[in-house]
TIKOL-304196 format. One record per residue: residue in one letter; x, y, z of N, C-alpha, C in turn. Coordinates in steps of 0.2 Angstrom, whole numbers, plus 5000, padded with zeros to 4 digits. Each point is the difference from the previous one (the first is absolute). Layout:
# TIKOL-304196
AXYZXYZXYZ
...
This chain:
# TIKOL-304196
X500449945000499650065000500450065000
X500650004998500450065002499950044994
X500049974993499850054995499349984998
X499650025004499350014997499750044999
X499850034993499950054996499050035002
X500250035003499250035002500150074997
X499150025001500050064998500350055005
X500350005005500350035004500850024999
X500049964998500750014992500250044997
X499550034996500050044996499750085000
X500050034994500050075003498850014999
X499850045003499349985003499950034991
X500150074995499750004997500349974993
X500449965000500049954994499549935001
X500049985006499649975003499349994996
X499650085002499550014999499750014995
X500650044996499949994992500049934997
X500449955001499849944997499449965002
X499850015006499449975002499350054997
X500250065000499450034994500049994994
X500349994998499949974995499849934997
X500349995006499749915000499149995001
X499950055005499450005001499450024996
X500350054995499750034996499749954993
X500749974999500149914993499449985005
X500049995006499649935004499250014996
X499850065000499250024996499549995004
X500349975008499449995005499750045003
X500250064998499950075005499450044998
X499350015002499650015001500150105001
X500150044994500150075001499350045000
X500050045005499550025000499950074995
X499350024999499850054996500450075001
X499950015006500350075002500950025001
X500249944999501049984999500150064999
X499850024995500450064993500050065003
X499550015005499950085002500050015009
X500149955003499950045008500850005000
X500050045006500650015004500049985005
X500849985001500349955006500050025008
X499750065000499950055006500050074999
X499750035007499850074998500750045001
X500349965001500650064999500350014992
X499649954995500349984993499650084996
X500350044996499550024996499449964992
X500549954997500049964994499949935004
X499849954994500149955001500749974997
X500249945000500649995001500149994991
X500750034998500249994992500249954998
X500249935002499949954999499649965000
X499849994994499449955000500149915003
X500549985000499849965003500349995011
X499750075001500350015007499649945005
X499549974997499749975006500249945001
X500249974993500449935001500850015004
X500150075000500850015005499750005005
X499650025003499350005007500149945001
X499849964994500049945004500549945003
X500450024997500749994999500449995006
X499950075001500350045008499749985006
X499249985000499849985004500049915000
X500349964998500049964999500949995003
X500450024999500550005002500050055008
X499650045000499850015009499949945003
X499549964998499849965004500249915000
X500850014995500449975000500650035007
X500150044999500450025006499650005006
X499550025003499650025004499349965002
X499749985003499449975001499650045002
X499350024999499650025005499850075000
X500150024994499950054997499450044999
X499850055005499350004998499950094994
X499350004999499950064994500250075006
X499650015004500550035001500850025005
X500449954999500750015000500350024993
X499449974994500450004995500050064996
X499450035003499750074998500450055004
X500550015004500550025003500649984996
X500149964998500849994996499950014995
X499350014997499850034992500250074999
X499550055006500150055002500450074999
X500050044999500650064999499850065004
X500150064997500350065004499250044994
X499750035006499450054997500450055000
X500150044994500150085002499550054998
X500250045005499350045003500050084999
X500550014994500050065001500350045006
X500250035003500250055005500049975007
X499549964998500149955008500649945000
X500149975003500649964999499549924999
X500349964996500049944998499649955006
X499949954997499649975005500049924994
X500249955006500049944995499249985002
X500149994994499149944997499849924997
X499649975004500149944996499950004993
X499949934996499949994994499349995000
X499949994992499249974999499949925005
X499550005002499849945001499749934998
X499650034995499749984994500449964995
X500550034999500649964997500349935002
X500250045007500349925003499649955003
X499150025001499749954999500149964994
X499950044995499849974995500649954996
X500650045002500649964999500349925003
X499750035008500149935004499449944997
X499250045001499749944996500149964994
X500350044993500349944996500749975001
X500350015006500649995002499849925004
X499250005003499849935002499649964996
X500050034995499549984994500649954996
X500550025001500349974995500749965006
X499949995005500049965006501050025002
X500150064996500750015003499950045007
X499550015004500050025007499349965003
X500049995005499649965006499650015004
X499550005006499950025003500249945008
X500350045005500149925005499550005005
X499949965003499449995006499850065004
X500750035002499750085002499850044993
X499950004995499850054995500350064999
X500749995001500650054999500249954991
X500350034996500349974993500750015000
X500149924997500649994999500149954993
X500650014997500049964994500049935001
X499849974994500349915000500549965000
X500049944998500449995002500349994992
X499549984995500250004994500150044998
X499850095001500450064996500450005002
X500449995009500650025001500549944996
X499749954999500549974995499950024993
X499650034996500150014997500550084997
X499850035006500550085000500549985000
X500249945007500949984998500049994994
X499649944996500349984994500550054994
X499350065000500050064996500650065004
X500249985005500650045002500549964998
X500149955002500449974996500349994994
X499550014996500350024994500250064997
X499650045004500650085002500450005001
X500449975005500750005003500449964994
X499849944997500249974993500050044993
X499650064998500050024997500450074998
X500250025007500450065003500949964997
X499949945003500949985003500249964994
């Protein structure tokens, strides 16, 4: 076990970009109507100029909950979160939308790479985290 290639290996947003796009190939992802036009919090003016931001959402929250277990909407609405500027007044940090990482974690269970356990806190499986190894591993193979 000494060289075993996890996603903790590697750097978080290479990671995410090959799982977004993996996810994206996958065709299981269930986009909703209003994608194209909300914003990601009130602190945001635009929605976001990448069209495919929500599969990096998903991405990102899929390798949180590879690190991390237990993860609820609102923790993740705090780490989404930014800086409201207010004009004359000083800044004030804000969460993100919530809407969103509902809606991100429910096809995040839909398509069975997160869980819920007996307390009803979400954690991954055990077949995604084999599978993220897999797909980091051939990042670390395709780097070297």
């Amino acid at each position: 076990m000494a060289n075993k290639k996890t996603v903790r290996n590697i750097p978080a947003g290479l990671f995410i970009t090959v799982y977004a796009d993996f996810l994206k190939k996958s065709g299981r992802i269930e986009l909703p109507s209003w994608l194209n036009i909300v914003k990601t919090g009130i602190n945001k003016s635009n929605a976001p100029e990448n069209p495919n931001w929500f599969f990096y959402r998903l991405a990102a929250l899929s390798r949180k909950f590879y690190l991390n277990r237990g993860k609820g909407v609102g923790n993740l609405r705090k780490e989404y979160g930014g800086k409201k500027r207010r004009g004359s007044r000083p800044s004030k940090k804000v969460p993100s939308s919530g809407k969103i990482i509902r809606f991100a974690l429910q096809q995040l269970e839909k398509l069975k790479i997160i869980e819920k356990d007996h307390k009803g806190k979400r954690k991954i499986t055990k077949k995604a985290k084999q599978d993220m190894d897999n797909r980091a591993e051939k990042i670390i193979f395709s780097i070297f």
